[in-house]
KEGUDREN-820411 format. One line per field, with one value per residue (C-alpha): residue number from 1; x, y, z. Coordinates in nm, 4 decimals. Layout:
# residues N
resi	NUM,...
u	X,...
v	Y,...
w	Z,...
END
This chain:
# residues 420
resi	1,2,3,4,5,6,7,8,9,10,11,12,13,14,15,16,17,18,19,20,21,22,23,24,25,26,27,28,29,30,31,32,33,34,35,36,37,38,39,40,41,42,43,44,45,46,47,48,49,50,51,52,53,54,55,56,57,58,59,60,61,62,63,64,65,66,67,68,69,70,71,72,73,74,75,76,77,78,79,80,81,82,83,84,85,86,87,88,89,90,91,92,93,94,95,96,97,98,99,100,101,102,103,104,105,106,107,108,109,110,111,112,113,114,115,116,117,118,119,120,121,122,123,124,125,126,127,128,129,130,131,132,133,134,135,136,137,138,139,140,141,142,143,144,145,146,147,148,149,150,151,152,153,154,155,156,157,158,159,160,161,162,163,164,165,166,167,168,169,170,171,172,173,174,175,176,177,178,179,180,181,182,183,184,185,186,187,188,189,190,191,192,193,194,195,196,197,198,199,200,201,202,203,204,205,206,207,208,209,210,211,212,213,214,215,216,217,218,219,220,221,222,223,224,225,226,227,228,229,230,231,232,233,234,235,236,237,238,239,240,241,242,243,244,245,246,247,248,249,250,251,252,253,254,255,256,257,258,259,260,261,262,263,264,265,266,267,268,269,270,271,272,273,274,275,276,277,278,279,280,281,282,283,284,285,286,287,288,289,290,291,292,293,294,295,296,297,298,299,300,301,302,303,304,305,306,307,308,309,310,311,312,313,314,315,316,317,318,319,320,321,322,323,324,325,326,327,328,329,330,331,332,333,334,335,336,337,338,339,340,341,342,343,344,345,346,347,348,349,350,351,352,353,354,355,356,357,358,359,360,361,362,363,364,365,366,367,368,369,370,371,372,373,374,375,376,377,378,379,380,381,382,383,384,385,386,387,388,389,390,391,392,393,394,395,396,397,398,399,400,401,402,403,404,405,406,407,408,409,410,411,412,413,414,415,416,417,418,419,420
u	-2.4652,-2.7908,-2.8761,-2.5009,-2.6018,-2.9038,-2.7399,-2.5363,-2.7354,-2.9636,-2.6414,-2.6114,-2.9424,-2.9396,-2.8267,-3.1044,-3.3890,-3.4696,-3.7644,-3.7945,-3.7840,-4.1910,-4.2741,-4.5421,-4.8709,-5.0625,-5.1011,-5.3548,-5.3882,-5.6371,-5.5185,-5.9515,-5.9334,-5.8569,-5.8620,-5.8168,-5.8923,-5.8627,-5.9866,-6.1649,-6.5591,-6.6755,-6.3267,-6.0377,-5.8463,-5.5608,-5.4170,-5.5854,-5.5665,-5.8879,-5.9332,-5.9957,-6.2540,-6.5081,-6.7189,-6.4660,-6.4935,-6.3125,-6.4149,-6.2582,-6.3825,-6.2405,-6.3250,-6.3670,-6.3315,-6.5869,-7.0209,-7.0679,-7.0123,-6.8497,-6.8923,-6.7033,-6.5597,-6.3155,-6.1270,-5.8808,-5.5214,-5.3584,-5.0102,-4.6338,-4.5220,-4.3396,-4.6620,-4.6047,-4.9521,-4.9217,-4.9876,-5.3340,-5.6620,-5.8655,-6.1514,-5.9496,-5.8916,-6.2016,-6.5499,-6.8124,-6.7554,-6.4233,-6.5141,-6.8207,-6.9747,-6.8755,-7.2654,-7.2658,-7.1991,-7.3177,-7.2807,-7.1153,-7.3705,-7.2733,-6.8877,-6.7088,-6.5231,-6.7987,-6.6728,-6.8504,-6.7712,-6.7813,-6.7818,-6.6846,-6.7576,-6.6014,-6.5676,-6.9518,-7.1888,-7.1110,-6.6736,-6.4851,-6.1364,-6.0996,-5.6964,-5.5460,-5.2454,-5.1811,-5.4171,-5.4003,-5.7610,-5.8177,-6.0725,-6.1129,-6.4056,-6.6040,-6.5103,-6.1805,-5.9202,-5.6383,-5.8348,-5.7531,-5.8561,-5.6493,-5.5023,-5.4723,-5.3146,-5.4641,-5.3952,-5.6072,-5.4604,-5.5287,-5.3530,-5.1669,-4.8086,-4.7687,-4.5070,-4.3469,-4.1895,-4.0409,-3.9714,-3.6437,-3.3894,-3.0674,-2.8182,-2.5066,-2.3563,-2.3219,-2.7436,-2.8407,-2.9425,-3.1254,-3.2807,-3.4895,-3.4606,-3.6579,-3.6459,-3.8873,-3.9433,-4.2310,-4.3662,-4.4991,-4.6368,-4.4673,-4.6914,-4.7791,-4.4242,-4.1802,-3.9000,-3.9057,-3.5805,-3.6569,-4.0482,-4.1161,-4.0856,-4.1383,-4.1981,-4.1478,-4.3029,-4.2885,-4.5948,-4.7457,-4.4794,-4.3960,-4.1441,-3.8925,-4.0267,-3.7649,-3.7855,-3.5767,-3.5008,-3.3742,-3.4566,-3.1019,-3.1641,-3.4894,-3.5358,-3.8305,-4.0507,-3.9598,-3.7877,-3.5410,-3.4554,-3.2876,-3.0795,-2.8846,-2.8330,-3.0710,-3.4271,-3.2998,-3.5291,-3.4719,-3.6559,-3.7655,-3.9701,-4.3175,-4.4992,-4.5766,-4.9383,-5.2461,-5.6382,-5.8659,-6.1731,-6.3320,-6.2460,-6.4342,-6.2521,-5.9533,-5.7203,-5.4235,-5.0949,-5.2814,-5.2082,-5.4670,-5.7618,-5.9522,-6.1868,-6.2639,-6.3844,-6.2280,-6.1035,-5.7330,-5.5286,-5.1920,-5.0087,-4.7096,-4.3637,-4.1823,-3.8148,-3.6044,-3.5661,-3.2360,-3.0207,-3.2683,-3.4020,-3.6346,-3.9486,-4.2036,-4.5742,-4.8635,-4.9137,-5.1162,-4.8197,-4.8683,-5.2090,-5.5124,-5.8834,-6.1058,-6.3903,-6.5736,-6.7308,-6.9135,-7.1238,-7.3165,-7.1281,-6.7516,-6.8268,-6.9883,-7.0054,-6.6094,-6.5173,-6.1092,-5.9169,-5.5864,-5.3316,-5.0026,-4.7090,-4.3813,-4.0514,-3.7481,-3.4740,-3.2328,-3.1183,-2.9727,-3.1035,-2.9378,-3.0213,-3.2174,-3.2273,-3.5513,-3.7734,-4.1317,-4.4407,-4.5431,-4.7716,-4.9944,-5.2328,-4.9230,-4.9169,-4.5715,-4.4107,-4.2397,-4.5069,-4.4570,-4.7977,-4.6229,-4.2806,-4.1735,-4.0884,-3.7877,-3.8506,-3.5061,-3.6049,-3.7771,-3.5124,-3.7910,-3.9691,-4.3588,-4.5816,-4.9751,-5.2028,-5.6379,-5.6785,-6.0250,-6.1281,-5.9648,-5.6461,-5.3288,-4.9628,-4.7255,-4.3522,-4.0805,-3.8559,-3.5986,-3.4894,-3.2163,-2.9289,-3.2229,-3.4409,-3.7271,-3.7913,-3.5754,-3.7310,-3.4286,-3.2506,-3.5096,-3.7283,-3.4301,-3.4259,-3.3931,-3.4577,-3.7374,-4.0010,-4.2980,-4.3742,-4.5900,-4.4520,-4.6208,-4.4758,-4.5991,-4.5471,-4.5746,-4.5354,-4.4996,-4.8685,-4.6351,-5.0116,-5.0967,-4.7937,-4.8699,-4.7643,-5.0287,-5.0190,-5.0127,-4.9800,-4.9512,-4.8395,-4.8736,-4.6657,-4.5517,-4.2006,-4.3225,-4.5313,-4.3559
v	-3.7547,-3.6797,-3.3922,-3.2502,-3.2807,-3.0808,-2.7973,-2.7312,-2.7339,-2.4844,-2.2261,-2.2412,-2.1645,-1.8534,-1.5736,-1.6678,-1.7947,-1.4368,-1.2269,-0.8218,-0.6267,-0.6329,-0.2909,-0.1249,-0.1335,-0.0331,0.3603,0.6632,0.8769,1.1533,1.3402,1.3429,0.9337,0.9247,0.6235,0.3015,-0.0178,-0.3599,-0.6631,-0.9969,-0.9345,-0.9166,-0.9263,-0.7428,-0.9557,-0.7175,-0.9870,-0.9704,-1.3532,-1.5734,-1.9202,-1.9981,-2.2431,-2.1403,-1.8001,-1.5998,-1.1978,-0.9163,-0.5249,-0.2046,0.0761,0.4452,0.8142,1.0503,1.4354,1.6703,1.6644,1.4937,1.1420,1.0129,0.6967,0.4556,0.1329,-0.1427,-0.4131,-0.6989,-0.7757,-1.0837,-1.0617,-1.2679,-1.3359,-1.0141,-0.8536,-0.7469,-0.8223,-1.1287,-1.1397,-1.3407,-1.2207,-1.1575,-1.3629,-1.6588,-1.5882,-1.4203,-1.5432,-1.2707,-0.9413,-0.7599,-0.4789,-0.3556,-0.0662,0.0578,0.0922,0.0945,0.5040,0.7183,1.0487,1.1831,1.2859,1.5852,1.6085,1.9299,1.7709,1.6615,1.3163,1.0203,0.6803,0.3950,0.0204,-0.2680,-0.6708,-0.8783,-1.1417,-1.1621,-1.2599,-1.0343,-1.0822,-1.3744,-1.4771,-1.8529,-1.8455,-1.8667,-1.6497,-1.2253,-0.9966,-0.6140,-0.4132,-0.1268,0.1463,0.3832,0.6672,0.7400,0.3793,0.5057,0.3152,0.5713,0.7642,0.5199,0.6397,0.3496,0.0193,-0.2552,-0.5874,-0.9309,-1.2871,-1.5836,-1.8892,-2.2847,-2.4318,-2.7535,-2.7202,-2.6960,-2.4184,-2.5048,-2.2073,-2.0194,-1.6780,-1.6183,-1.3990,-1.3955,-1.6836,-1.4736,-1.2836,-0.9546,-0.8971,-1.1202,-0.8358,-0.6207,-0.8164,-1.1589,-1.4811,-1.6829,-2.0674,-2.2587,-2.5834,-2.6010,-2.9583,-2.9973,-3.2465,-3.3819,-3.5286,-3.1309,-2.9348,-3.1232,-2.9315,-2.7558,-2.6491,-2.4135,-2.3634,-2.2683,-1.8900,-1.7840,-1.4016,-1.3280,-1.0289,-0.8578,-0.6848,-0.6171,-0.4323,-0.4956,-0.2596,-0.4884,-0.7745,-1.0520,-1.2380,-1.4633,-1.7483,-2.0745,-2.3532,-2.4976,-2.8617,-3.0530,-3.4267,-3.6176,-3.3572,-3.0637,-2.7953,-2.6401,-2.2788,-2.2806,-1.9712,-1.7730,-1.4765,-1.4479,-1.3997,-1.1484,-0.8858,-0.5809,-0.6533,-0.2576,-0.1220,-0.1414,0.1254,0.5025,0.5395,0.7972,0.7705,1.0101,0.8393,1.1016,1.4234,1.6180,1.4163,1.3074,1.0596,0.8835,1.0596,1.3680,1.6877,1.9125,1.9477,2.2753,2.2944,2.5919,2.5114,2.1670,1.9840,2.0170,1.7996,1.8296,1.5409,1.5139,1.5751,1.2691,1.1703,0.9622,0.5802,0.5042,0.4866,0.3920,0.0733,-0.1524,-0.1296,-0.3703,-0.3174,-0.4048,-0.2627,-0.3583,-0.4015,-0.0396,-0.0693,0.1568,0.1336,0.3619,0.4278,0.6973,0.6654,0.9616,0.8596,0.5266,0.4544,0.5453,0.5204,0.8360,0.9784,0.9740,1.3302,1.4313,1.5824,1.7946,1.6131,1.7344,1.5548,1.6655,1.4893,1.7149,1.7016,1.7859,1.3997,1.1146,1.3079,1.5452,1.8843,1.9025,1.5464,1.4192,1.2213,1.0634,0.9637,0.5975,0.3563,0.1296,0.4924,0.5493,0.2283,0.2215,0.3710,0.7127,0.9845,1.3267,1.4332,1.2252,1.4110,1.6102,1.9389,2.1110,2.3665,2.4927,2.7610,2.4892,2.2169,1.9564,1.7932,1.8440,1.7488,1.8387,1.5489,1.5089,1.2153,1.0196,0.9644,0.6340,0.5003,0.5148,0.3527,0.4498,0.5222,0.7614,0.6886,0.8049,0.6824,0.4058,0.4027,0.2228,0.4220,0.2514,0.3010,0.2827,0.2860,0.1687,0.4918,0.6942,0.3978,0.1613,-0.2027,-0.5081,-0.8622,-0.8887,-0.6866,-0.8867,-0.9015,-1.0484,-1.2321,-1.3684,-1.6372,-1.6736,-1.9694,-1.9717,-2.2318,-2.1500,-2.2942,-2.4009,-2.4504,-2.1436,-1.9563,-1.7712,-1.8106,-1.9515,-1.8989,-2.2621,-2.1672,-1.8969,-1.9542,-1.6482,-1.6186,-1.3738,-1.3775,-1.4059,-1.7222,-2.0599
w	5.6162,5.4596,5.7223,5.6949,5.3090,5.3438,5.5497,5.2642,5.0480,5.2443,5.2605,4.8829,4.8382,5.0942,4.8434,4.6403,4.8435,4.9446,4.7527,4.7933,5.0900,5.2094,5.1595,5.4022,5.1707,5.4176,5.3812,5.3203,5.0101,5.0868,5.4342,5.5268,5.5838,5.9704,6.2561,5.9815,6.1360,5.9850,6.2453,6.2551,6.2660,6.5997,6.7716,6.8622,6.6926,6.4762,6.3173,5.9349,5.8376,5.7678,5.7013,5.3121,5.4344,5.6783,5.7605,5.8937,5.7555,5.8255,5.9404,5.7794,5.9768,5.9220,5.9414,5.5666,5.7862,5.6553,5.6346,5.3251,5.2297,4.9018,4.6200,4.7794,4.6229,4.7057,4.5740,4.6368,4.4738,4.4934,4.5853,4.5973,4.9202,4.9121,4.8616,4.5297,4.2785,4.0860,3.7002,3.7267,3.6613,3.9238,3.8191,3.8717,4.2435,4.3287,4.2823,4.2402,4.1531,4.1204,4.2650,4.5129,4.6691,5.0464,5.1303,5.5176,5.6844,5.9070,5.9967,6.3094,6.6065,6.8944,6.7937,6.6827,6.4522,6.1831,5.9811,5.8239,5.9490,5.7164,5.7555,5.5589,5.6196,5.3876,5.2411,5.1499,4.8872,4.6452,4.7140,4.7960,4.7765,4.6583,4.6616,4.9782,4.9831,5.0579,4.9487,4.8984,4.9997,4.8142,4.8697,4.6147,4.4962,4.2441,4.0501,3.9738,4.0779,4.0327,4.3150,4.6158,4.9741,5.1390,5.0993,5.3963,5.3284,5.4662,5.4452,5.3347,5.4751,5.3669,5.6683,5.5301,5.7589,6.1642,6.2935,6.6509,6.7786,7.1242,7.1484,7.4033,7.5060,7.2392,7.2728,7.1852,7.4307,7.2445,7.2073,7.5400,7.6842,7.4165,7.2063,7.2023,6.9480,6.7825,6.6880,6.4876,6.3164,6.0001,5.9588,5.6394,5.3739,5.1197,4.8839,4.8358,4.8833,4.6538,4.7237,5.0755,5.0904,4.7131,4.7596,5.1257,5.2663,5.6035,5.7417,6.1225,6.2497,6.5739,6.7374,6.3959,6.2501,5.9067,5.8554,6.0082,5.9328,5.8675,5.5396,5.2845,5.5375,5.4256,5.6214,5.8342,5.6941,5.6613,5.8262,5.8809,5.6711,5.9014,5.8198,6.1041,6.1624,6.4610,6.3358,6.6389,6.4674,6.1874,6.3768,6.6467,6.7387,6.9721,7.2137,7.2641,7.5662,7.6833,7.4995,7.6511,7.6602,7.6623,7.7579,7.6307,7.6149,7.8288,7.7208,8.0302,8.3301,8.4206,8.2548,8.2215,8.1213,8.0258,8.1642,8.0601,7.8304,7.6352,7.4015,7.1775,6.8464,6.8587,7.1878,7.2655,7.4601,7.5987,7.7636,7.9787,7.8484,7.7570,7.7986,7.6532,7.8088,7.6205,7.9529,8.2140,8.3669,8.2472,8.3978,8.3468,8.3337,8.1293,7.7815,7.4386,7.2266,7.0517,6.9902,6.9713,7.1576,6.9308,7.2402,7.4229,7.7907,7.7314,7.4229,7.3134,6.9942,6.9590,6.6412,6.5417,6.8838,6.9494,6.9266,6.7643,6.9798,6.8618,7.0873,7.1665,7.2007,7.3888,7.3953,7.6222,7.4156,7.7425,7.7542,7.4971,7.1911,7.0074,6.8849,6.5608,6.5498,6.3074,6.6195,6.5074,6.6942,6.5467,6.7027,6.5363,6.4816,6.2462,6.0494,6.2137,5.9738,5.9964,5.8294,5.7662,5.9496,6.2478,6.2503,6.5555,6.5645,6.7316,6.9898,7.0244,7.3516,7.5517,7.4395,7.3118,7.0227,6.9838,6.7757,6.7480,6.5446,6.5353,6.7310,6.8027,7.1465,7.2720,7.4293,7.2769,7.3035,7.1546,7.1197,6.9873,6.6674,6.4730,6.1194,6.1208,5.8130,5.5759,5.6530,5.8797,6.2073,6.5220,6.8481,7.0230,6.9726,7.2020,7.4043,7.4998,7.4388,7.7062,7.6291,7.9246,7.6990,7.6448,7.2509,7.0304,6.7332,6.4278,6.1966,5.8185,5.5959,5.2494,4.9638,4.5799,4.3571,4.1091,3.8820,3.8760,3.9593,4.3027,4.6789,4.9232,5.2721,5.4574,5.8017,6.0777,6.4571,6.6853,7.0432,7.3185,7.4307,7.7834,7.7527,7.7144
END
């Protein structure tokens, strides 16, 4: 009776459990800021979430195109759980300064393409978050923070609740086959979440991708301080294709998917024409879930040696796409979101999309969208979709500071829909 209670109750609170639609924060203001990377110091770990407790700092890295390097600064935000800022001041949830100087760049050495190449370890002496919770990164010039440069959003966890989770194919019979499930189980304390069912929030993500992230869960009923979510039709995701691909790390030999390379003033790089995977098989081979390798075999530091290269893209329009039809290049190079600079164009006397982008030497998946009826992303459309894909997934648990007002982030469980 009490569980049967509790599932009720968790229905009536549905319609207004939910908070806003997570935006995409992360994004680029001045066209000049290239190759943005946000990972755990000294890993490739893409994943943006440190312990509150403990020495773990993350690395920005990007690219400001041109000879001369500018006043850099940065800050963080403390955000909702819909990644919205919250109303306190920052001095209560960082200790230090508020803001900081970007000190670390260097110049670019034997490219065409002249850039400076900044770098960013934080937290550090002089900035530290002591809230766990979401955070918003903001790099800005010349002290000005109207002027931002970039914003990347990270997470501060203070783990105090244990996720159990699988990542399968879809029960129901109408998305078995296209798209996968997942079912999960927060155990959490109760001498610090009085009311579970109200106060907790969870965010599933799939390879990264925030755009489709899938928020404003209720738990099914709680028992034995767990909370269930064994939905069947609530945490579907497609389950998409592996991801097309491109190596360029050497830009004089040879390479992967690449059909032919010039340089004049810059280096120029055509691959091989695409086409569309909406009808075919699935095939199943290795990929890196979208993601980018910034590095060049033909210098010592990819840093500042790794030449841009203006790479073409080409997508024949002859099959399962139609005419004039808007098609976008996103990968995790794109933020995955849908940008202008990223938008095909249509070639109507060769019957194909291309598209021709500066890209830094390194190895590239990627995949081809178009917009859906809200406006995000569909890669299904162009790339297919079968349940076999191998994804990652993230899960995010939050819990209202009902002190101070703010969400805190109390646990995150990673998995791969191919690993038990």
């Amino acid at each position: 009776m009490k569980k049967l209670h509790l599932l009720f109750y968790g229905l009536l609170v549905l319609a207004r459990f939910g908070f806003a639609q997570l935006p995409n924060p992360n994004a680029v203001f001045d066209p000049r800021v290239k190759t943005v990377q946000l990972m755990k110091n000294g890993t490739d770990d893409r994943y943006p979430i440190i312990a509150l407790e403990g020495n773990e700092q993350l690395k920005l890295s990007f690219d400001m195109l041109g000879p001369e390097s500018e006043n850099l600064q940065y800050t963080l935000v403390l955000c909702d759980a819909g990644w919205n800022p919250v109303k306190n001041n920052q001095n209560e949830y960082l200790r230090g300064m508020n803001f900081d100087n970007i000190t670390d760049f260097r110049f670019s050495t034997n490219t065409y393409t002249k850039y400076v190449h900044y770098n960013l370890i934080f937290p550090n002496e002089n900035m530290k978050p002591v809230w766990s919770g979401n955070y918003l990164l903001k790099v800005f010039r010349n002290f000005d923070e109207n002027d931002l440069l970039l914003v990347r959003r990270l997470m501060v966890m203070k783990r105090s609740a244990e996720i159990e989770a699988t990542a399968k194919p879809a029960t129901l019979a109408e998305f078995r086959y296209t798209k996968q499930e997942l079912q999960f189980s927060v155990g959490y304390n109760p001498s610090q979440i009085v009311n579970p069912l109200q106060d907790v929030k969870v965010v599933l993500i799939q390879n990264n991708r925030w755009e489709n992230a899938i928020t404003g869960l209720p738990p099914l009923f709680a028992s034995n301080n767990k909370l269930d979510y064994s939905y069947m039709d609530k945490t579907l995701f497609p389950g998409g294709n592996e991801f097309r691909f491109f190596d360029i790390r050497n830009l004089r030999q040879f390479s992967q998917n690449v059909r032919s390379k010039r340089t004049d003033s810059v280096w120029h790089v055509l691959l091989n024409i695409d086409e569309s995977r909406a009808a075919t098989q699935y095939f199943q081979y290795a990929d890196y879930n979208g993601k980018q390798v910034i590095a060049n075999k033909e210098g010592n530091n990819s840093d500042i040696d790794g030449d841009y290269a203006w790479t073409n893209f080409y997508l024949s329009a002859l099959f399962g796409i139609q005419p004039g039809q808007e098609v976008y290049v996103v990968g995790e190079f794109t933020d995955w979101r849908c940008l202008p600079e990223y938008k095909m164009s249509y070639n109507k006397n060769r019957q194909r999309y291309d598209l021709e982008v500066p890209l830094k030497q390194g190895r590239f998946e990627y995949a081809y969208a178009v917009l859906d009826d809200q406006g995000k992303p569909d890669l299904s459309a162009i790339e297919g979709s079968h349940f076999q894909t191998e994804n990652e997934y993230l899960i995010l648990v939050y819990t209202r500071n009902l002190q101070f007002g703010y969400d805190e982030l109390i646990a995150a469980r990673r998995l791969n829909s191919t690993t038990p």
